[in-house]
C-alpha positions as CSV (number, residue, x, y, z in Angstrom):
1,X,0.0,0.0,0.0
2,X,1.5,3.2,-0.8
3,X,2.0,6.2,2.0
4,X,0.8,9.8,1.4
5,X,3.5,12.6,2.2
6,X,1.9,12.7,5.9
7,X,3.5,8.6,6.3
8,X,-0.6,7.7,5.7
9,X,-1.4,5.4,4.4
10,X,-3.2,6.2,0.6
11,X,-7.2,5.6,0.7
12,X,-8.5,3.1,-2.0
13,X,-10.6,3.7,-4.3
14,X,-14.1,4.9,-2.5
15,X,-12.4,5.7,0.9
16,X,-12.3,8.8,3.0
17,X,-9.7,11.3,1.5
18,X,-8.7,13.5,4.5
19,X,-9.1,13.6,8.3
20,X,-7.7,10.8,10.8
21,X,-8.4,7.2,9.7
22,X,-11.4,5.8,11.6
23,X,-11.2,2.1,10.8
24,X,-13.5,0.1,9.4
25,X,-16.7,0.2,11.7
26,X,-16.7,4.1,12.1
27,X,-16.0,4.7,8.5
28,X,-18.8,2.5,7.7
29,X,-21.4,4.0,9.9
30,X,-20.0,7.6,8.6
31,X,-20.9,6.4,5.1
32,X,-24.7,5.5,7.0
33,X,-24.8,8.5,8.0
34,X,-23.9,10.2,4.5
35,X,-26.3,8.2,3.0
36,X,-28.8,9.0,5.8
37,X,-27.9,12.5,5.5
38,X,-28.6,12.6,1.3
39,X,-31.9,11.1,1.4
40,X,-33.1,13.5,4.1
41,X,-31.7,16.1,1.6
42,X,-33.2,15.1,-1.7
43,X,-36.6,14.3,-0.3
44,X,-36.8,17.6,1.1
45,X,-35.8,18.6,-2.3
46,X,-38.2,16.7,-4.4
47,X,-40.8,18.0,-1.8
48,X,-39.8,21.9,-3.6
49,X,-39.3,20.1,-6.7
50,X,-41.6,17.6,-7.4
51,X,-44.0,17.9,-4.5
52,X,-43.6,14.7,-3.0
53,X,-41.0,13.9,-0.1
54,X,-39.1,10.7,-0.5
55,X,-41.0,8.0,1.8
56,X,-44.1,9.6,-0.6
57,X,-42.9,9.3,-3.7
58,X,-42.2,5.7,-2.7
59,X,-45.3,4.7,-1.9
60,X,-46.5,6.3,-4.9
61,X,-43.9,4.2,-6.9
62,X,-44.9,0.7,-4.8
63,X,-48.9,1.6,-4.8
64,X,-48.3,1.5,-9.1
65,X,-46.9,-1.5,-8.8
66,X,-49.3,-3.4,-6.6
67,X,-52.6,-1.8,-7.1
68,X,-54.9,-2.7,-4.6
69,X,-52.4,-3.2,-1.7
70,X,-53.0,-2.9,1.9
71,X,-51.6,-0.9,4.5
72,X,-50.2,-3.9,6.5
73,X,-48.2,-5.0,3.1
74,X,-46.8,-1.2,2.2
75,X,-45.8,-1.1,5.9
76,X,-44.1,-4.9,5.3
77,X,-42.3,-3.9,2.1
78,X,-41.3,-0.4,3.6
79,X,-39.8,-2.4,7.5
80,X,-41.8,0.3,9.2
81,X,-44.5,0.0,11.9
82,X,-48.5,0.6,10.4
83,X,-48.8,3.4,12.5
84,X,-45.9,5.2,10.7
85,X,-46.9,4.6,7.4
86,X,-50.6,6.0,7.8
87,X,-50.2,9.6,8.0
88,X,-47.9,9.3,4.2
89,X,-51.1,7.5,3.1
90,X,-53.5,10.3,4.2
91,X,-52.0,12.8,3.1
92,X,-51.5,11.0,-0.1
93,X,-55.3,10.2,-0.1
94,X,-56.0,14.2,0.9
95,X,-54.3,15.3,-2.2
96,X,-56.0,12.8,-4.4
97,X,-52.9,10.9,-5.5
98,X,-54.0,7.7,-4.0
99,X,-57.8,6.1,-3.2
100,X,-58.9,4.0,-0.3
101,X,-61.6,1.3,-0.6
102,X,-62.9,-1.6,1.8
103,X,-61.3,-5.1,0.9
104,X,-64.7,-6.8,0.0
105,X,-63.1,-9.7,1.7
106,X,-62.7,-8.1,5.0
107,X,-64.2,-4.5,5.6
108,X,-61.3,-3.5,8.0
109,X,-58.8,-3.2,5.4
110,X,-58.5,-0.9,3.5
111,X,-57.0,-1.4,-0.1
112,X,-55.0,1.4,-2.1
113,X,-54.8,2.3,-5.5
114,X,-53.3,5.5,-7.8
115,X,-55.8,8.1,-9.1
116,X,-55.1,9.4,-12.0
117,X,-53.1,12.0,-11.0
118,X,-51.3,9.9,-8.4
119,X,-50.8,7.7,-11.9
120,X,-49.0,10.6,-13.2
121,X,-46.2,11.1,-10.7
122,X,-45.6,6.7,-10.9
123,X,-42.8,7.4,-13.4
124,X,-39.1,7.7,-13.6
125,X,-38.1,11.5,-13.1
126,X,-34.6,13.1,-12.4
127,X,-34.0,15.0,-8.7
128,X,-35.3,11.8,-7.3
129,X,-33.6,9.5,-4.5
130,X,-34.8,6.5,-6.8
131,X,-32.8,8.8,-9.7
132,X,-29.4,8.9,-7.7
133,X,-29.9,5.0,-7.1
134,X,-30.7,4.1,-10.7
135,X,-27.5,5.8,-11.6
136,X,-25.1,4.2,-9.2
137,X,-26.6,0.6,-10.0
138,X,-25.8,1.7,-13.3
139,X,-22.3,2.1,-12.4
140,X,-22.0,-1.0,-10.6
141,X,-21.5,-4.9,-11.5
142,X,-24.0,-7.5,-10.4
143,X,-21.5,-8.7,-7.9
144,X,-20.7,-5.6,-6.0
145,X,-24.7,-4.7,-6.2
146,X,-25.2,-8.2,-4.4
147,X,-22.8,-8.2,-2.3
148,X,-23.9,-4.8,-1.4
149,X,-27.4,-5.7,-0.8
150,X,-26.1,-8.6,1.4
151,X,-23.6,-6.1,4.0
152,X,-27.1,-3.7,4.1
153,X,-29.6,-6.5,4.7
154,X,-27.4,-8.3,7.9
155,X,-27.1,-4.9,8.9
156,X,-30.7,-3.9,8.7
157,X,-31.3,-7.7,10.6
158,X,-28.7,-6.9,13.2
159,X,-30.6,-3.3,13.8
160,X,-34.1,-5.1,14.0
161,X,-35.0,-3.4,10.8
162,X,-35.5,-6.4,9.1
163,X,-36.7,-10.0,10.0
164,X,-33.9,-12.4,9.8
165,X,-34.2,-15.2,7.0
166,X,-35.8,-17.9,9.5
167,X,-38.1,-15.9,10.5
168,X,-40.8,-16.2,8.4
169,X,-43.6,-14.0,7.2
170,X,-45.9,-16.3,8.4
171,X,-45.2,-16.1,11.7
172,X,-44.6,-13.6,14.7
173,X,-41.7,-13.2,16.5
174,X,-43.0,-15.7,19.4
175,X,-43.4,-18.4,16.4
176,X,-46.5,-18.7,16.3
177,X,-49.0,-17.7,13.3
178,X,-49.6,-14.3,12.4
179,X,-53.1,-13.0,12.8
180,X,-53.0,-10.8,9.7
């Protein structure tokens, strides 16, 4: 490894360029907090921009996708608690971008889909987090993209933000069935 003028040692490729060396875990979690730091600053952004924070224009973006989705499986797909999901969806649903109906199957669900205008903001548009992300990924090979995806997911299981792998879907965090 080659030393700087300073007797440092020289950063690879994609590592911090000045200050004291951290090591490995706190550069990490100062590259979290980076990231962290970005999406906070292009949703409020796109909110100026676009007029839809990040976490809005995602559900926007899944909602397309999966017309006629509940709640309970936003909230699943997005590792966040019900609760925190429902005040996106009613303001959402206030500004007519999405629609609420009764599931016919069980009246105390409540199934979301686009409305036409909430159709017209479900496509690709630049100034967007999803944007930035396309073009890394871009950038990337498969490999490093998996392998990637594989350091954020432990992490996110480690944090509780994710269910680890043997936990199922199907089943609660005391093993038994889910009443959903």
């Amino acid at each position: 490894m080659k030393e700087t003028a300073t007797g440092e040692p020289e950063p690879h490729e994609g590592e911090r360029l000045k200050g004291p060396p951290l090591g490995e875990v706190l550069e990490f979690m100062r590259l979290l907090w980076a990231v962290d730091h970005g999406l906070q600053s292009t949703s409020k952004r796109m909110e100026s921009t676009l007029g839809l924070t990040g976490p809005q224009r995602l559900v926007i973006r899944l909602v397309g996708r999966f017309p006629g989705i509940t709640a309970g499986t936003l909230a699943q797909i997005l590792h966040v608690h019900p609760s925190t999901l429902t005040g996106v969806l009613k303001r959402l649903e206030k500004r007519g971008l999405l629609e609420r109906k009764s599931d016919p199957l069980d009246g105390r669900k409540a199934l979301f889909a686009l409305t036409e205008s909430g159709r017209s903001l479900d496509i690709p548009s630049e100034g967007t987090v999803e944007s930035a992300v396309q073009r890394v990924l871009a950038r990337m090979s498969r490999n490093r993209i998996l392998a990637t995806q594989d350091v954020l997911t432990a992490l996110a299981q480690e944090l509780g933000g994710v269910p680890a792998p043997a936990e199922s879907a199907e089943e609660s965090s005391d093993g038994k069935p889910d009443a959903r």
